[in-house]
N, C-alpha and C positions, 0 to 999 in steps of 0.2 A: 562495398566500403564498410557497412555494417559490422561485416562477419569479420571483417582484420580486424577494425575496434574490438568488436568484443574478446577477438581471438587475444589481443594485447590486451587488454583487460582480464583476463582468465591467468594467462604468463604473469603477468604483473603480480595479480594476486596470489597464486601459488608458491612464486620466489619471497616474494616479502615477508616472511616469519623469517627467514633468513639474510635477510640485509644484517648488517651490523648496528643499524642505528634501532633495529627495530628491538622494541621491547614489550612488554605485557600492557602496558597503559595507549599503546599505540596501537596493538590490537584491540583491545577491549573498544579503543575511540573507529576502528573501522568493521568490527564486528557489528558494532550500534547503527552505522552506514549502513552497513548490508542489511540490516533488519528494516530500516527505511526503506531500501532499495525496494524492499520486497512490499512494503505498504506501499511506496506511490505509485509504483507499476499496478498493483490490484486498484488502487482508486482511480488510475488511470482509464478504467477501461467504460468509467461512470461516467464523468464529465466530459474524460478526452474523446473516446470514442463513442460514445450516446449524445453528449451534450445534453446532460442530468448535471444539477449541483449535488453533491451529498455531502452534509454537513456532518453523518454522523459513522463515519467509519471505524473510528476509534471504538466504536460498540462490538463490533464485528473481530477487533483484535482484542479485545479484551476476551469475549466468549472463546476466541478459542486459546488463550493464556490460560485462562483458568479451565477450561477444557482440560487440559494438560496438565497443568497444578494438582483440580482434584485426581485423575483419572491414578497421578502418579504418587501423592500418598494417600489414599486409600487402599487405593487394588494393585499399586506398586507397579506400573504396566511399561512396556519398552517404549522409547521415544518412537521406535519405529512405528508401531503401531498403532502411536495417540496421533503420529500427524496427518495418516489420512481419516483416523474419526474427526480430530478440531476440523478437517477440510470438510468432511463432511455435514457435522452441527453447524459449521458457517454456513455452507450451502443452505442449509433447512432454514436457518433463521432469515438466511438471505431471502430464500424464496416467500416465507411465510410476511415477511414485510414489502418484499416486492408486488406481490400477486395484486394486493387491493388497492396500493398507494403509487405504481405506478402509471396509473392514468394521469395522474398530476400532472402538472408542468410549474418552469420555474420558482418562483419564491415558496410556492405551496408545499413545495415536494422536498424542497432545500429544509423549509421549518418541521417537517414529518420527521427528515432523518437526524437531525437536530434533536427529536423527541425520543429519537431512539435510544440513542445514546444515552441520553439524558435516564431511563428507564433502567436504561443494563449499568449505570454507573448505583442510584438506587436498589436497583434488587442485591448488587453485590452487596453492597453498606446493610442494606437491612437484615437479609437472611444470613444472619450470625450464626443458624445450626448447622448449615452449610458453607457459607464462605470465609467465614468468623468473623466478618463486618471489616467496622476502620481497623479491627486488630491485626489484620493480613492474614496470607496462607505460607506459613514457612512451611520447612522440612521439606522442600521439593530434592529429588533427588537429580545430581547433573547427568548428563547423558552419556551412559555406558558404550566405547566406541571397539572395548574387545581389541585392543591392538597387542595381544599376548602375541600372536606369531612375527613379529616384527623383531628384528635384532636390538636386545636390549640397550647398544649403544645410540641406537636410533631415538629413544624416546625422552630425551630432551627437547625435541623438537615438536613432540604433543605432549609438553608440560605448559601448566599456567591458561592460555586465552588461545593458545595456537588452535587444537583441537575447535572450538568454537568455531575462529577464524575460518578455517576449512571445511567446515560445517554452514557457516550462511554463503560462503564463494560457492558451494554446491544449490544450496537451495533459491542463492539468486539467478545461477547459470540454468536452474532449472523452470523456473518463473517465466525466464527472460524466454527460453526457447520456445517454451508452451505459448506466449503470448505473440510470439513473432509469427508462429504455426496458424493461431488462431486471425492475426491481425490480417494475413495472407491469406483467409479463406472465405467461403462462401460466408459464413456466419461474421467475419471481418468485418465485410464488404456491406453487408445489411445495415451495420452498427453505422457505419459511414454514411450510409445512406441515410438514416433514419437520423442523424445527428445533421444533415445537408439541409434534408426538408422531409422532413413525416412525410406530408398529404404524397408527394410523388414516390416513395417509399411504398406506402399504402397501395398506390394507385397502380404499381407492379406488380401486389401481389403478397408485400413481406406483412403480414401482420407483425403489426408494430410492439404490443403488450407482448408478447410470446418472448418476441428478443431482447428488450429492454427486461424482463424479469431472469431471463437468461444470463444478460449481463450482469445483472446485479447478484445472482449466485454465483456466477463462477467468482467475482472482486471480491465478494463475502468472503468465499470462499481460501483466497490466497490472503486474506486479511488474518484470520483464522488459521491457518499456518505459519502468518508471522509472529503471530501470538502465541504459540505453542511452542515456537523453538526459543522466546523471548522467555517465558516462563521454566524452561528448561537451561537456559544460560542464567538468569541473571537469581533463579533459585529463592524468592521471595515474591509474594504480589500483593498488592495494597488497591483499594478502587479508586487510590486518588492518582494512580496510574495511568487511569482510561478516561479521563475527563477532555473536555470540548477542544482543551487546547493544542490535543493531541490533533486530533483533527485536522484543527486549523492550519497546525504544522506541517501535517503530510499534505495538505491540499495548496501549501504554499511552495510545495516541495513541488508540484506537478507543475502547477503553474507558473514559475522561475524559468521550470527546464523547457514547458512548451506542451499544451495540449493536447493530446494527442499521438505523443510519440514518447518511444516507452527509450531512448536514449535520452530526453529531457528529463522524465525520472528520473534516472538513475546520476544525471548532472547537479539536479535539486537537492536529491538526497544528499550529495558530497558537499555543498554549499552548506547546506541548512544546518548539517552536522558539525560541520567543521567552524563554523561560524559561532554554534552556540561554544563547542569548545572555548573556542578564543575568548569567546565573552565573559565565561566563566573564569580563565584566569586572569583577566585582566579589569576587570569592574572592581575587585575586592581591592587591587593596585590604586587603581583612580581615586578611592574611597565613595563607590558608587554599591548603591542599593542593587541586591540579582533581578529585583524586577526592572531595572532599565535596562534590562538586555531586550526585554518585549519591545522598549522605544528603537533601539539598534534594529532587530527587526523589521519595522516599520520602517526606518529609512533607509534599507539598504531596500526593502524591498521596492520604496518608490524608487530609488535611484537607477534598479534596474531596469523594472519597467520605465522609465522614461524613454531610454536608449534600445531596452527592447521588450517594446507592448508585447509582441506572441512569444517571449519564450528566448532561452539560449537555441531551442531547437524549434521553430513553431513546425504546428500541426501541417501534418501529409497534407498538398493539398489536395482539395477536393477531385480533379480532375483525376489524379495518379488512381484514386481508389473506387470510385462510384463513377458508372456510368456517363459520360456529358451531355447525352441526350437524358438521362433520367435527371442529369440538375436542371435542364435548359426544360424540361417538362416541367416538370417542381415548381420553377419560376413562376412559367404560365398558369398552371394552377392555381400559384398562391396570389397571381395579380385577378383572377376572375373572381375568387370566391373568399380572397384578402383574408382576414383574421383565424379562420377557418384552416389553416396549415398548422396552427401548434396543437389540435385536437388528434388523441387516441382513435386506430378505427377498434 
């Protein structure tokens, strides 16, 4: 059932430069979708699949926006080739902040990456010899896509936001596959595990720190690639870009569509986006301030959670993905040795 959604999601997106109603401000509002898509699937893989908060993912995409930014005026380098370096510097960051912090749990680990953020929104602001501060990084250059051998009656069709457009339907279709590959495998299955109950997790064998710091470089990682093609589309970057609210938004994004499951992403993302759109044109109508769209937020998001606490999709349950004797062990473990379940081995 997956695989037709998506397959109809891929057709969908393909044909739509081409509908009639469609125009450049249409793309640009579902280019922006897709660049979500690709954030809440990567943050997904923290909360939904570990059951980690991480408050600071926005840090993760800004490193690799400007990843890209300098790589591309300085040394002028192909987009191709900056997106698996940003994949890679998010990995390293990822891992270099995962390694020591995640032994944490809850609230503790939530205010870490909280800090982190908070750090990489500073260093940009400060180091003005390098990022040039609050003055931004202009002169990015757009992403060279080489469509010379194409019949020149064709390239109306990659004028204006199309080109983009077709550019993030490739790198969400390619997110989405890796993550579906990943969610399906031995390394999945761990992550489920370890988000069900540690101690029976541990008690199988999975070291626990190994894959939760795992997880957190690969999310890095695809965070960092949506930053790189973000800073390659939108051709400017500012540090007041990457601030906490960014965050908040993508992980409202996960949360909306359902824990877990990387089709609730991608439901979040079209919500949250589509939502702020509206806000935007219509508050200035009402004669309302842009910051009551943050209130709008807030009640739509209680209103949805009312009618559905886990999500338009909730999380896989437990049984499909983890063992039933390693939850029904878990259990027993965590009833002898009680508090003792949310410790690192």
């Amino acid at each position: 059932m997956q695989r037709k959604l998506f397959l109809v999601f891929l057709i969908a997106a393909l044909i739509y430069p081409l509908a009639p109603f469609s125009n450049d401000y249409l793309l640009h509002v579902m280019t922006l979708v897709m660049v979500y898509m690709v954030l809440a699937m990567g943050l997904n893989i923290v909360p939904g699949f570990c059951g980690l908060l991480d408050l600071g993912y926005v840090g993760f995409f800004g490193i690799g926006a400007y990843t890209s930014g300098l790589l591309t005026v300085h040394y002028g380098m192909s987009f191709w080739l900056i997106v698996p370096l940003a994949a890679a510097n998010g990995a390293l960051w990822g891992t270099l902040l995962g390694a020591p912090t995640l032994r944490l749990t809850g609230d503790y680990f939530a205010i870490v990456t909280f800090g982190f953020s908070e750090l990489v929104v500073l260093f940009l602001t400060n180091e003005i010899w390098l990022t040039r501060g609050p003055l931004g990084l202009p002169g990015i250059e757009p992403v060279s896509l080489n469509l010379e051998f194409l019949n020149p009656d064709w390239f109306w069709y990659f004028d204006g936001e199309a080109p983009y457009f077709y550019l993030a339907v490739i790198m969400v279709a390619c997110v989405y596959f890796l993550l579906k590959r990943v969610e399906d495998s031995r390394l999945g299955r761990a992550w489920f595990a370890i988000r069900e109950d540690p101690l029976a997790a541990a008690s199988c064998g999975v070291n626990i720190l190994n894959y939760k710091v795992i997880a957190f470089a690969i999310s890095a990682a695809i965070g960092a690639v949506g930053g790189s093609f973000f800073a390659r589309w939108h051709l400017f970057l500012s540090p007041d870009m990457f601030k906490f609210w960014e965050s908040f938004l993508v992980l409202c994004m996960v949360v909306l569509g359902g824990l877990g499951n990387l089709r609730g992403a991608l439901i979040g993302a079209v919500i949250m986006v589509t939502l702020g759109e509206v806000l935007r044109e219509m508050l200035p109508v009402l004669g309302l301030p842009p910051e009551t769209r943050f209130l709008a937020y807030g009640l739509v998001m209680v209103f949805i959670m009312r009618f559905k606490p886990a999500g338009f999709f909730p999380a896989i349950a437990s049984s499909s993905k983890t063992n039933p004797q390693l939850v029904a062990l878990g259990k027993r473990l965590s009833q002898t040795y009680g508090g003792a379940s949310g410790s690192d081995s």
